[in-house]
N, C-alpha and C positions, 0 to 999 in steps of 0.2 A: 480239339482243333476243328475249326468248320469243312465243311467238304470243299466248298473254294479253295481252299490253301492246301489241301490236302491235294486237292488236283493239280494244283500249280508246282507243287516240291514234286509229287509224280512225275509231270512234265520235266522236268527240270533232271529229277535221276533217270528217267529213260534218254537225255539228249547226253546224260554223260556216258551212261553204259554205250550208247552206239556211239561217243569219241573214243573211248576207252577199249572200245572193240576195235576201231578203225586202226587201233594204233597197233594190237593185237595182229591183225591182219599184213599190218607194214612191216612186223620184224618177222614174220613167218616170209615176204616176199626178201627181206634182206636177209633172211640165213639163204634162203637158194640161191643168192647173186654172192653170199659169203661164199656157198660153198663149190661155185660155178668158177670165180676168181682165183681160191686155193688149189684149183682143177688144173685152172690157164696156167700159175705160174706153176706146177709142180711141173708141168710140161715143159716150159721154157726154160727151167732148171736145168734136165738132163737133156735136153736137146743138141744136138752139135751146135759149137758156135758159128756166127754166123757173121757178116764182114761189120764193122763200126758204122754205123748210120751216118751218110754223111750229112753235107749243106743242102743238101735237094729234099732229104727227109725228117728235115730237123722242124720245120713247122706242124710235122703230123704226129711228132714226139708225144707220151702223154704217159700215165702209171696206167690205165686201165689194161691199154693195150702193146707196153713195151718193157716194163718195169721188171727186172730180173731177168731180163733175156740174158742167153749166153752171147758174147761177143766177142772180136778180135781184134786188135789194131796195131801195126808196125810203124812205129819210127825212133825217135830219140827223145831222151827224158831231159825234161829242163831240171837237174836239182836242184840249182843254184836259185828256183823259182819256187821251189815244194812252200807248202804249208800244213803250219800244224793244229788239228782240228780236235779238242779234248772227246775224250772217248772211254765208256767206260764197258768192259769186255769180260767173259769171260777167265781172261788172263789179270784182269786187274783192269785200273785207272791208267792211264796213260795218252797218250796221241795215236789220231789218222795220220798218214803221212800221205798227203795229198800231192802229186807232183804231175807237171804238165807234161805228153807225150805230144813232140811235134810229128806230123804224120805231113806227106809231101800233100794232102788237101788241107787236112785242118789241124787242131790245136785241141786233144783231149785231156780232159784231167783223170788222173788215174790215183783213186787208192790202192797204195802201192798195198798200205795193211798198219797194224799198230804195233806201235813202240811204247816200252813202260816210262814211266818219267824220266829213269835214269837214263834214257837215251835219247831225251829231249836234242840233247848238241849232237850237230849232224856229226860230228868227227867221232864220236862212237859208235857210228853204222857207217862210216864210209864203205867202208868192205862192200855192204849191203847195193851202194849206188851202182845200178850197172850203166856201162859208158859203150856209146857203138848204137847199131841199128838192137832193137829189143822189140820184141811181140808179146802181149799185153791179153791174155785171156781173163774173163772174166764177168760180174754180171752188172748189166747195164742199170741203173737209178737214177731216178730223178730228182731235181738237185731238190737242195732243203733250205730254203728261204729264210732270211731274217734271223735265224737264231734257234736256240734248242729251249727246254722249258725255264721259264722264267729266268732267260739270260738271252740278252741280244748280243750278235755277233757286232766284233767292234776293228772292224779296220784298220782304222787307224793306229792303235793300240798292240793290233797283232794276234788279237783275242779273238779265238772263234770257238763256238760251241754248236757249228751244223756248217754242212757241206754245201752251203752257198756258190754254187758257179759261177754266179754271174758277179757275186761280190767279190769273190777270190780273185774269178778273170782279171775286172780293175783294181785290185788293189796288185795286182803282179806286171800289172801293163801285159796281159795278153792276148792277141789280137785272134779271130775269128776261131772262135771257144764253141765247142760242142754244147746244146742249152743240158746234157746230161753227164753226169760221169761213170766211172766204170772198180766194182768193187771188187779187184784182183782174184783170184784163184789162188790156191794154195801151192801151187808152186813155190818151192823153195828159194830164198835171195843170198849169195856170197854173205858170210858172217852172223844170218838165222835173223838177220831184221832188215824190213819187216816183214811184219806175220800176216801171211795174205790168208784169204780163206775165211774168216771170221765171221761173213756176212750172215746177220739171223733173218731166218725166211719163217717167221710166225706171224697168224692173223688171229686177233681175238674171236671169241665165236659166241658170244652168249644170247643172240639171240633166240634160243629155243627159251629159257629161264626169261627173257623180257618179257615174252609172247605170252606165255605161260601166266606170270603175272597180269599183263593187261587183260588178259584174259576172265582171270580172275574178279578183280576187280569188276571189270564191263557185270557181271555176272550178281555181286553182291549188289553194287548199283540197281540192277533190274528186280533184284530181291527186295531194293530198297522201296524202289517205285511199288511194287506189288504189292507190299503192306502197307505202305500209304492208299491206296487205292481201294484195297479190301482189309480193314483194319481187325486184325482179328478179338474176340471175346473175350476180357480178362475180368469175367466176375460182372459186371459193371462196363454199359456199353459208353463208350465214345460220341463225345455232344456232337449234335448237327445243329448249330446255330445259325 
């Protein structure tokens, strides 16, 4: 190999080892903002709840900074508006039962919690519906747009596979809808359904094992470059043409 070219692939594995490094350096900064985020919401978890965000606070909504809070909200439950959102739990396959709570400001959607298939027909949890003024603990999410993995949510049809607010709002006709909803508390319901409580609060975390690789990597690349550069003796030296 002539030293031209030897110097050129050189160049070449040193511009990857410092991407490769670069990239090394970006999951070592996102495991501290992983593990700064799993910090905020374990906070907002156990924190007392706190009153339902109204219309004045609803453009400052966001997951970084609201996402699992505790929260509270009093008024009356639309059943006759619920929907059923497929869900698959702990307890099995079955449905969210997502139903609207009118509050004397606004219009929140509340998962109430999940029901197994067999209780798809609301006349199998009537019991469960409660009727009257109801307060509503629980933690606060951000809705989930469009759809769950490779299944779009379908309106029209009745099919949903993600807790869509804005989609559910219009497809129930209902009028000035919080842009978030709220994932009940395990509080008990007349007849055991639904099952509130369910909500899983896990963050993946593998950035140490990414780092660690890129790292690596960066590291054979600059191996790579260094024996392109100083080619070592094997018997029989290497042409410079």
């Amino acid at each position: 190999m002539t030293r031209p070219r030897r110097a050129a692939l050189a160049a070449a594995a040193l511009v990857a080892s410092a991407g490769l490094a670069a990239l090394g350096v970006w999951q070592v900064e996102r495991r501290a903002w992983k593990h700064e985020l799993v910090a905020a919401v374990d906070a907002r978890i156990h924190a007392s709840p706190v009153q339902a965000p109204g219309p004045g606070a609803w453009p400052r909504i966001d997951a970084k900074g609201d996402a699992y809070r505790r929260i509270s909200a009093t008024g009356r439950f639309r059943h006759d508006r619920a929907t059923l959102v497929q869900a698959v739990t702990a307890r099995g396959a079955g449905y969210w039962v997502m139903t609207p709570l009118e509050t004397p400001a606004f219009t929140l959607l509340v998962n109430r919690g999940f029901v197994p298939k067999d209780r798809r027909d609301p006349m199998t949890r009537d019991a469960g519906n409660v009727r009257g003024i109801a307060t509503v603990t629980g933690l606060l999410r951000v809705t989930e747009p469009k759809g769950g993995f490779l299944r779009t949510n379908d309106p029209a049809g009745d099919r949903w596979y993600s807790r869509d607010v804005a989609a559910i709002a219009k497809a129930r006709a209902l009028n000035n809808v919080a842009p978030y909803f709220v994932d009940a508390d395990a509080s008990p319901n007349p007849g055991g359904y639904p099952v509130g409580g369910l909500t899983v609060v896990r963050f993946a975390d593998n950035h140490l094992v990414y780092a660690l690789t890129w790292f690596a990597l960066s590291l054979l690349a600059a191996f790579f470059a260094w024996r392109l550069w100083h080619p070592a003796a094997r018997g029989s030296n290497m042409a410079d043409e």
